[in-house]
C-alpha positions as CSV (number, residue, x, y, z in Angstrom):
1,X,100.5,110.8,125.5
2,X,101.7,110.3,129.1
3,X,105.3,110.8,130.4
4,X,108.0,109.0,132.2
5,X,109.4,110.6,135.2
6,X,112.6,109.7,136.4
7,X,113.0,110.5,140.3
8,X,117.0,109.9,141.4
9,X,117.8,110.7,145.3
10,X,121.1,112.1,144.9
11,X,124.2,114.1,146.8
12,X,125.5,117.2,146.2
13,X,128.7,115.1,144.5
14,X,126.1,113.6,142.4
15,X,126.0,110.0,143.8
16,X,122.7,108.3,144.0
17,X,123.6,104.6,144.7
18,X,122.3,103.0,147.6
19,X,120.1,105.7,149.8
20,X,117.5,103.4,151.4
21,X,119.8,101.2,153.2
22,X,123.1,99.7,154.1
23,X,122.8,96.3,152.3
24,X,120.9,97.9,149.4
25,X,123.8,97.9,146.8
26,X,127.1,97.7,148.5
27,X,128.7,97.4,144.7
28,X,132.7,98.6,144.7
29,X,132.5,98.5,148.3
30,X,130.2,101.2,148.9
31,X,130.2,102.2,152.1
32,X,127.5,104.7,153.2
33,X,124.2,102.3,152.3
34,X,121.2,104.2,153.8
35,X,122.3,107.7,153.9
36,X,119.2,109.7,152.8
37,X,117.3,109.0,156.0
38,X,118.8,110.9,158.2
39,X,118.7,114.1,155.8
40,X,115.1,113.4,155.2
41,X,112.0,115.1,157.1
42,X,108.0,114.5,157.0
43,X,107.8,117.2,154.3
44,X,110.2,115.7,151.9
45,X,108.5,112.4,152.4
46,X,104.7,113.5,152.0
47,X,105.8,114.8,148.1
48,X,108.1,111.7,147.6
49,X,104.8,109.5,149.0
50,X,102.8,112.2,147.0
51,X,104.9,110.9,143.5
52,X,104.5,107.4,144.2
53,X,100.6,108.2,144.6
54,X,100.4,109.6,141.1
55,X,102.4,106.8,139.1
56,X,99.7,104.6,137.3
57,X,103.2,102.5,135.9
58,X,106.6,101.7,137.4
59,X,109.6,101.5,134.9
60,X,112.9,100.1,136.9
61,X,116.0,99.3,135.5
62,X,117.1,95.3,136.4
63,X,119.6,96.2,139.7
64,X,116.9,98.8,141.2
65,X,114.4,96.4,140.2
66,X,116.0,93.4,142.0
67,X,116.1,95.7,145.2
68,X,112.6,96.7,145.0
69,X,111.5,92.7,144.2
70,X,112.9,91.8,147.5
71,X,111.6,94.4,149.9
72,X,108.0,95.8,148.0
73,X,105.8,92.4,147.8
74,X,105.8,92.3,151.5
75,X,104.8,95.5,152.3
76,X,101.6,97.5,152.7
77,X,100.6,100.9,153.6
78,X,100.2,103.3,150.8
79,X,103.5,103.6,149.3
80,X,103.7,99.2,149.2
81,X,100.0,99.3,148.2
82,X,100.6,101.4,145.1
83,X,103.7,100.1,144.6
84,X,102.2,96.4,144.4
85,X,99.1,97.7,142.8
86,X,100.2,99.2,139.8
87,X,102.0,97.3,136.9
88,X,105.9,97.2,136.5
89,X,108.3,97.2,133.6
90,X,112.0,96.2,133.6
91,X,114.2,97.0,131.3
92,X,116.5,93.6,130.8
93,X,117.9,91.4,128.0
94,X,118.4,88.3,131.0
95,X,115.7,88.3,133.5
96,X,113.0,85.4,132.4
97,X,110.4,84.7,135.4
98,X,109.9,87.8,137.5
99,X,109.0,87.0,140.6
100,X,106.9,90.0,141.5
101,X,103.3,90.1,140.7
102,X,102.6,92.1,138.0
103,X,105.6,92.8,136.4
104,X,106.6,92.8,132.5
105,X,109.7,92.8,131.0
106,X,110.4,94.5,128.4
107,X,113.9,94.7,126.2
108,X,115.2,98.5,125.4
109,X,114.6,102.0,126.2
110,X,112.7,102.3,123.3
111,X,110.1,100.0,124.3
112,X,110.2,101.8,127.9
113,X,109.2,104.9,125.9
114,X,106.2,103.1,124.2
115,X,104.7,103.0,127.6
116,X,103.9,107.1,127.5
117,X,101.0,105.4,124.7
118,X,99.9,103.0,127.6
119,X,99.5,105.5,130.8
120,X,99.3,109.1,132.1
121,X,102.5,108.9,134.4
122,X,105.4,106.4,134.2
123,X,107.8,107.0,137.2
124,X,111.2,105.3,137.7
125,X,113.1,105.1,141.0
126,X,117.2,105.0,140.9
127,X,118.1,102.8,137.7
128,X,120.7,104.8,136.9
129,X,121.9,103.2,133.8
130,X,118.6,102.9,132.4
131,X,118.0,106.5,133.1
132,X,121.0,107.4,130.6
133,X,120.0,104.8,128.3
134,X,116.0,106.7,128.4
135,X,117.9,110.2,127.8
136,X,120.3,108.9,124.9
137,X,117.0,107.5,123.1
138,X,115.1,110.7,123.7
139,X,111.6,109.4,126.1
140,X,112.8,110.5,129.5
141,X,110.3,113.6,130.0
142,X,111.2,114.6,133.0
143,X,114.1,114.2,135.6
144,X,112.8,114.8,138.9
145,X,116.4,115.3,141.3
146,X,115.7,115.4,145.0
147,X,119.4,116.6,145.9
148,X,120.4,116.1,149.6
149,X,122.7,118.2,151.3
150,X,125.4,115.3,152.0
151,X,128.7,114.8,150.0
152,X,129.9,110.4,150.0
153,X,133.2,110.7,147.5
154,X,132.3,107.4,146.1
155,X,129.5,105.7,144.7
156,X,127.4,105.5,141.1
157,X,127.1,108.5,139.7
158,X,124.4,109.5,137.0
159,X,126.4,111.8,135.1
160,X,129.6,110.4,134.1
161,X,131.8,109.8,131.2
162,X,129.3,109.4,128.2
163,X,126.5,111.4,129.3
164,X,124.7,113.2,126.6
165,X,125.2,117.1,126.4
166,X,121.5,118.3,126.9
167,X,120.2,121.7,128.1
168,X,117.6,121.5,130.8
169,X,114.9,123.9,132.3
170,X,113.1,123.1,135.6
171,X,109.3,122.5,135.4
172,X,108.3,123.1,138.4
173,X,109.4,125.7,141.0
174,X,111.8,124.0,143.4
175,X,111.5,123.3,146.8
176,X,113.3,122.8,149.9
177,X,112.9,121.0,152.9
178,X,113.8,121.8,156.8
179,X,116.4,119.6,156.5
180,X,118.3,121.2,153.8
181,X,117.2,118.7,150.8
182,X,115.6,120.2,147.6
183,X,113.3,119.2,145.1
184,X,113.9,120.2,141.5
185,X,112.0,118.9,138.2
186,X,113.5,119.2,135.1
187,X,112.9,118.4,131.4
188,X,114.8,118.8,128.3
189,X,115.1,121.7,126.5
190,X,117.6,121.4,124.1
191,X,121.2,120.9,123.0
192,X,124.0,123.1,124.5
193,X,124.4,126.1,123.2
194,X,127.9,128.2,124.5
195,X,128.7,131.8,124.2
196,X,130.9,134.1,125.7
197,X,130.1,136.2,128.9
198,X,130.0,140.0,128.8
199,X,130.1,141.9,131.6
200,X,126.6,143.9,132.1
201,X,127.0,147.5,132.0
202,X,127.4,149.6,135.3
């Protein structure tokens, strides 16, 4: 069985919406469209280009996929060559006739998680609500977090009101970049557990 691997570009206050541009999702008047660029570095982008490289699916929820519709087909170089290559799933109860090549649309998160049968590596971009919607039904493997060292004060935020409790544990060792970003995978690994702190012995 494959996996699905979410990858969110996110703040340290935990927003995510918009990164890649100013008109990318101006929603509630969002006003800092295209901040990740100038916290990102050749490092960071080899292993985010890296990623994309390894997908043999894309899973998008029906606001990232819009985005990704409009800008992807007419691109090349290895990131839009995969990205065009490889076939997509949306997740959406409206969208009829997608116009990108290659795409399928499919209805639920549960169907999503069907497509670990299908392939080796399912990776998502963004698609916030779809990402909570994969962790309530229990077929997100991994959330892959590259956390940037910028704070907006506004903007979508992945874990909000309604988020499910969960315990995770990284999967890979992180990593930071010269610019101050970091790279940490995670996967589930439980439900919460609480306990009181005792002070260790001197």
């Amino acid at each position: 069985m494959g996996i699905i691997v979410a990858n969110l570009f996110m703040t340290l206050d935990g927003v995510y919406q918009a990164p890649g541009g100013r008109e990318e999702d101006p929603a509630g008047a969002f006003a800092f469209g295209g901040w990740q660029a100038p916290v990102s570095d050749d490092e960071s982008g080899a292993d985010i280009a890296a990623a994309i490289d390894r997908m043999d699916a894309l899973l998008l929820g029906r606001r990232t996929y819009d985005i990704f519709a409009s800008y992807w087909p007419h691109q090349s170089g290895d990131i839009g060559g995969t990205l065009n290559r490889v076939p997509k799933y949306v997740v959406s109860g409206s969208l009829a006739n997608p116009g990108w090549e290659g795409t399928t649309v499919i209805p639920d998160a549960t169907a999503a998680g069907r497509l670990r049968d299908d392939f080796d590596e399912v990776q998502m971009f963004g698609s916030g609500v779809l990402i909570r919607s994969l962790m309530a039904a229990g077929v997100l493997d991994r959330l892959h977090v590259w956390l940037y060292p910028v704070t907006l004060g506004q903007g979508k935020r992945l874990f909000d009101a309604g988020t499910v409790p969960a315990t995770f544990r990284l999967a890979e060792p992180a990593r930071s970049y010269p610019k101050g970003a970091v790279s940490l995978v995670y996967e589930y690994a439980g439900a919460v557990e609480t306990q009181e702190m005792v002070p260790t012995a001197p």
